[in-house]
C-alpha positions as CSV (number, residue, x, y, z in Angstrom):
1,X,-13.7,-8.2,-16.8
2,X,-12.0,-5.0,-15.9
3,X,-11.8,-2.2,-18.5
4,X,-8.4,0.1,-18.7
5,X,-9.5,2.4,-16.3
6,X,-10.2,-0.1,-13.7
7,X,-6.7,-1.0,-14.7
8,X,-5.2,2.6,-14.2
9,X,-7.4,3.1,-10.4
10,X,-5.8,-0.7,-9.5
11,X,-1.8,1.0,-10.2
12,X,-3.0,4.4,-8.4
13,X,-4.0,2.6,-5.4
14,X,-0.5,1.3,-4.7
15,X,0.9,4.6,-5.0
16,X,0.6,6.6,-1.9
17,X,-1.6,9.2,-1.4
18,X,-3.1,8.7,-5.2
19,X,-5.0,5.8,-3.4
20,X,-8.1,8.5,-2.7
21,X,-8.6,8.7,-6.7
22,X,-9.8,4.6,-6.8
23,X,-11.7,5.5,-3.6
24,X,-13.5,8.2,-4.9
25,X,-14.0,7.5,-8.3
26,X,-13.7,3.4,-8.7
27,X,-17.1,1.8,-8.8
28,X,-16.4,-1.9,-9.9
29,X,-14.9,-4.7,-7.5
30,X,-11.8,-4.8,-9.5
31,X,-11.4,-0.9,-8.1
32,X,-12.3,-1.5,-4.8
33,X,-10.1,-4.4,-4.3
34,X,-7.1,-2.5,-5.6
35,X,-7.7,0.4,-3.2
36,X,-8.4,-1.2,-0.3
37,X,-4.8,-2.9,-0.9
38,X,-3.5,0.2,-1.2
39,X,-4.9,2.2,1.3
40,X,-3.9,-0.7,4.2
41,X,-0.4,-0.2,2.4
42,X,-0.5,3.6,3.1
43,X,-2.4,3.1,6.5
44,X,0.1,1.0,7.7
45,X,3.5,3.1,6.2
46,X,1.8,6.4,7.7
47,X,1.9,4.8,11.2
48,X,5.1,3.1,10.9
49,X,6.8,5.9,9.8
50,X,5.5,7.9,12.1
51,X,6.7,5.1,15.1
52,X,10.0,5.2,13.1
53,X,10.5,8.7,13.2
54,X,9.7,9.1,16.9
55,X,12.4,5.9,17.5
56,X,15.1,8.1,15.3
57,X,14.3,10.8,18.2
58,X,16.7,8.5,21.0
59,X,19.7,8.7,21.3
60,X,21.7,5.8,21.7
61,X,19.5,3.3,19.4
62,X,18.9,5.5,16.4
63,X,20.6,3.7,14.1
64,X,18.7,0.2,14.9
65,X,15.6,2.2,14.2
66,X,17.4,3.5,11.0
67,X,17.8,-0.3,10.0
68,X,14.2,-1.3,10.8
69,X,12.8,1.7,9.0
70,X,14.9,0.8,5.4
71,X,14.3,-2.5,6.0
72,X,10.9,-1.8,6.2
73,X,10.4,0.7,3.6
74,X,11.9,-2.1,1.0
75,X,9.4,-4.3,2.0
76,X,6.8,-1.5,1.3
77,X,8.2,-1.1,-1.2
78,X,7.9,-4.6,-2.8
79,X,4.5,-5.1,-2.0
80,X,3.6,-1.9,-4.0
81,X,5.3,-3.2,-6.7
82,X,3.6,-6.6,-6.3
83,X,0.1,-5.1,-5.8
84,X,0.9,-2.9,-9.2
85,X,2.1,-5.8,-11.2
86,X,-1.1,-7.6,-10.0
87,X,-3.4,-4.9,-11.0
88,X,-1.7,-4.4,-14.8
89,X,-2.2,-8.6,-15.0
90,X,-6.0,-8.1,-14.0
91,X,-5.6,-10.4,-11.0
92,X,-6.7,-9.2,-7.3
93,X,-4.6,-11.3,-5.2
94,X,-4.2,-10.1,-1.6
95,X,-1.0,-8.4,-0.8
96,X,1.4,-10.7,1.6
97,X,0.7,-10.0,5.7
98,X,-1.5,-7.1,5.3
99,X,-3.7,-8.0,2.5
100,X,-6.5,-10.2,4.3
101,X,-8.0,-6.4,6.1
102,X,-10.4,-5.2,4.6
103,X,-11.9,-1.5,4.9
104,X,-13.6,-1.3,1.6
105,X,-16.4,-3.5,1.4
């Protein structure tokens, strides 16, 4: 059974760059799972942003990359919220799409 601060590193890890807090202090599963949810979350907004950004450079089709990118950030969004939610209920329940990878054994 998790504690509370197992609890607190589990919300932490959803939240953006707060994510290296669970990885540097977590020690039990609980932690672990929770931060490696998070930190594929943050992985994969870093890169998609960044692929976004570059997109809103060209002119012509910015605004379709505009569309993807709030599309996309809701969806980041959600799954934040989801991964949260899970982690205040205890449960570690992989995150939809992204939540099989694992780089925290």
């Amino acid at each position: 059974m998790e504690d509370s601060n197992d609890k607190v590193f589990g919300i932490l890890s959803y939240i953006g760059i707060l994510v290296l807090i669970p990885l540097m202090v977590g020690k039990s599963q609980f932690s672990k799972f929770h931060a490696n949810q998070g930190l594929i979350l943050f992985i994969v907004e870093v890169v998609f942003g960044v692929v976004l950004g570059i997109g809103m450079l060209i002119p012509g089709i910015r605004i379709v990359f505009a569309i993807i990118g709030g599309v996309f950030e809701l969806a980041c969004l959600l799954m934040a919220i989801l991964g949260i939610v899970n982690a205040v209920n205890g449960e570690t329940k992989e995150l939809p799409i992204i939540g099989s990878i694992r780089l925290i054994k």
